[in-house]
C-alpha positions as CSV (number, residue, x, y, z in Angstrom):
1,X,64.3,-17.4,14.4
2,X,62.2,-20.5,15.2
3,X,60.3,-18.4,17.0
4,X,59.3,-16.1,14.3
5,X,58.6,-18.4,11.6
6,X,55.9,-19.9,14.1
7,X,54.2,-16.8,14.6
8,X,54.4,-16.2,11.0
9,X,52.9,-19.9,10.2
10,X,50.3,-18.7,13.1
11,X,49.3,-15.4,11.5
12,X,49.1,-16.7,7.8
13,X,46.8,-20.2,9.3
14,X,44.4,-17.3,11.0
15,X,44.0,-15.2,7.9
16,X,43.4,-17.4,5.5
17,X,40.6,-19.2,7.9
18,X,38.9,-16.1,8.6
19,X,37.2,-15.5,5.3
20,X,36.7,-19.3,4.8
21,X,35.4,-20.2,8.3
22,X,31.9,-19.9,9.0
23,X,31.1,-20.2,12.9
24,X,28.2,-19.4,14.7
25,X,29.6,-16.1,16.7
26,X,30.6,-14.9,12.7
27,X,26.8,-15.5,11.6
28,X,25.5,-14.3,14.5
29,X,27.1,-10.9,13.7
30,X,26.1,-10.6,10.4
31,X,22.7,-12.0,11.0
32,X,22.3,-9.0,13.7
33,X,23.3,-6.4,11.5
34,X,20.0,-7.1,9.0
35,X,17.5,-7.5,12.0
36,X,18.5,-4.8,14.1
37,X,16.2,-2.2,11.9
38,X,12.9,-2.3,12.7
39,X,11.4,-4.1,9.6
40,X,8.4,-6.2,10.7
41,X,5.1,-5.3,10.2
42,X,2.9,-7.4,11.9
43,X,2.8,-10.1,14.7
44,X,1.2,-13.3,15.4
45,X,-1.0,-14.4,18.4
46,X,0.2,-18.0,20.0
47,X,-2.6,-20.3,20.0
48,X,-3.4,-19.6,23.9
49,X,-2.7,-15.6,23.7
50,X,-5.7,-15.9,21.0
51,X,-7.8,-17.9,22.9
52,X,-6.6,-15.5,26.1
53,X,-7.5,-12.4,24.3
54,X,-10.7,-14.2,23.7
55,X,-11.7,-15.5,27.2
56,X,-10.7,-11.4,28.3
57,X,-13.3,-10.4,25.6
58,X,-10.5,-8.4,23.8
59,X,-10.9,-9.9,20.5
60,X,-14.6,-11.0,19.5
61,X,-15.3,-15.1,19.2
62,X,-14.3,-16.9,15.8
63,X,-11.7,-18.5,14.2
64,X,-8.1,-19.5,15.7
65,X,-5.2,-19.7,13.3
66,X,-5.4,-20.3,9.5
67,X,-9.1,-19.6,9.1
68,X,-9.9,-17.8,6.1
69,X,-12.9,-15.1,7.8
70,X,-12.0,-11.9,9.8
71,X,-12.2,-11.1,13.9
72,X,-11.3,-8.0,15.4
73,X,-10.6,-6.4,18.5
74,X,-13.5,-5.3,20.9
75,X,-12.9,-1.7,22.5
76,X,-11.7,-3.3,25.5
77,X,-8.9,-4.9,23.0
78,X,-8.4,-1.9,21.2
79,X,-7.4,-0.3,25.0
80,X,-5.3,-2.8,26.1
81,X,-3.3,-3.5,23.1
82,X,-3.4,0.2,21.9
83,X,0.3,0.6,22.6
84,X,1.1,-2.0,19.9
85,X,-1.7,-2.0,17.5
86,X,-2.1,0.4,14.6
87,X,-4.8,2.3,14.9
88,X,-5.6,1.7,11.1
89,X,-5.0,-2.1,10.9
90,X,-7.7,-2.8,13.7
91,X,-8.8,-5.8,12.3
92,X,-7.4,-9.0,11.5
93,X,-7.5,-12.2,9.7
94,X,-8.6,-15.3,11.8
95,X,-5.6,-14.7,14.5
96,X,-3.3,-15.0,12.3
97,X,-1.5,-11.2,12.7
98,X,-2.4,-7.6,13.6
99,X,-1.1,-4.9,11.8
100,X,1.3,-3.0,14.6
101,X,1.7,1.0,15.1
102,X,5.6,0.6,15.2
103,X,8.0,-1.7,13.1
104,X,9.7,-4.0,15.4
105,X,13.3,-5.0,14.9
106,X,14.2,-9.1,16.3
107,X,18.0,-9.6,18.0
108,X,19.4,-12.8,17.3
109,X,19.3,-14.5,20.5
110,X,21.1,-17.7,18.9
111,X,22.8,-19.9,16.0
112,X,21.9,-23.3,16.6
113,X,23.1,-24.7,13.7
114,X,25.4,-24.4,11.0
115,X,25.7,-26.8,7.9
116,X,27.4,-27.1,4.2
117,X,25.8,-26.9,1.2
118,X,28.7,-27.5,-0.6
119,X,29.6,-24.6,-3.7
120,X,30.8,-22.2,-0.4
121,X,27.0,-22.2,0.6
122,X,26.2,-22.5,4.5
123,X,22.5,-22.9,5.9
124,X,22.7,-21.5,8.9
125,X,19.9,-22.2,11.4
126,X,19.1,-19.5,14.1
127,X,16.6,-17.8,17.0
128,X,15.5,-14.4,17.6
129,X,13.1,-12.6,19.9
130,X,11.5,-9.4,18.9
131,X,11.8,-6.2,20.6
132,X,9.3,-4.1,21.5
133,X,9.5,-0.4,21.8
134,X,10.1,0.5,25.6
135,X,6.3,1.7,26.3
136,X,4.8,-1.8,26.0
137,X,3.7,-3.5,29.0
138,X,5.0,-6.2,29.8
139,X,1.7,-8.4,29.8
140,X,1.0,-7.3,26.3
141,X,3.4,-9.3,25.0
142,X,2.5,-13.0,26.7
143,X,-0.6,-13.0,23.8
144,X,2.4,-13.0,21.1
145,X,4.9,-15.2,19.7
146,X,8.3,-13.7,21.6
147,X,10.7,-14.3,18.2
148,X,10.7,-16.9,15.5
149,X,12.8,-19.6,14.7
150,X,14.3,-19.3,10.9
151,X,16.9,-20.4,8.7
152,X,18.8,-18.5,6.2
153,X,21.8,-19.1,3.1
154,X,24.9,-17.6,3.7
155,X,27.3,-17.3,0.2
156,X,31.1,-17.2,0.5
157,X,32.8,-14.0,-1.5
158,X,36.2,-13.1,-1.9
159,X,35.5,-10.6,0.6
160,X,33.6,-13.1,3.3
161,X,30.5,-14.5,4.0
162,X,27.4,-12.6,3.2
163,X,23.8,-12.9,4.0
164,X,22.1,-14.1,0.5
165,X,19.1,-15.7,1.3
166,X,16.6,-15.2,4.5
């Protein structure tokens, strides 16, 4: 009898924590589910993969990051980044992005953080990396950020914890 009334104690303690407890393995799940369509657009060179491309004469010389005036690929470029690139979206603005022929989708590589917001609100602090369809070379990618860190605001229901704000 002793017995059972401690399993039942057990059982009850884990249901009622379930929809109340917000760990990192929980968000991590529910975080994957949104990123794991391809949604994303458009990718950013890293400071050296722009000045990189540059030096290889794939993009012609001007401005890095956050300038305001447009580069654009070189025909070399265009070839070597022609399985990412959209054939369209050629051009870009400064380094910042270049339009891509294929949506990527990001996994969620980690939660590094969770914290309270009080009103059953959680910011939840995490890291993904972006996957690229299977035909891009490998040595396409090292002129691009690899993921992103972000943060996003998580909103307990009666039903659990839901994704509210990214």
């Amino acid at each position: 009898m002793k017995s059972i009334t401690l399993i039942l104690i057990t059982l009850f303690s884990l249901a009622s924590c379930r929809a109340s407890d917000l760990n990192r393995e929980n968000a991590k799940t529910i975080l994957s589910q949104k990123f794991s369509q391809p949604y994303i657009t458009d990718i950013a060179f890293t400071n050296t993969g722009h000045e990189k491309a540059e030096q290889e004469n794939f993009v012609y010389p001007g401005p890095i990051l956050g300038a305001a005036s447009a580069t654009g690929f070189t025909d070399k470029g265009k070839s070597f980044f022609k399985a990412i690139i959209n054939d369209s979206g050629i051009s870009y603005a400064g380094g910042q992005s270049i339009s891509l022929k294929s949506k990527l989708a990001e996994e969620v590589i980690s939660v590094d953080g969770i914290a309270d917001l009080g009103n059953g609100r959680k910011l939840v602090e995490f890291t993904t990396s972006y996957i690229f369809p299977q035909n891009t070379p490998p040595e396409i990618k090292e002129y691009f950020y690899s993921g992103r860190k972000a943060k996003a605001i998580f909103a307990l229901y009666d039903d659990g914890w839901r994704l509210v704000e990214q």
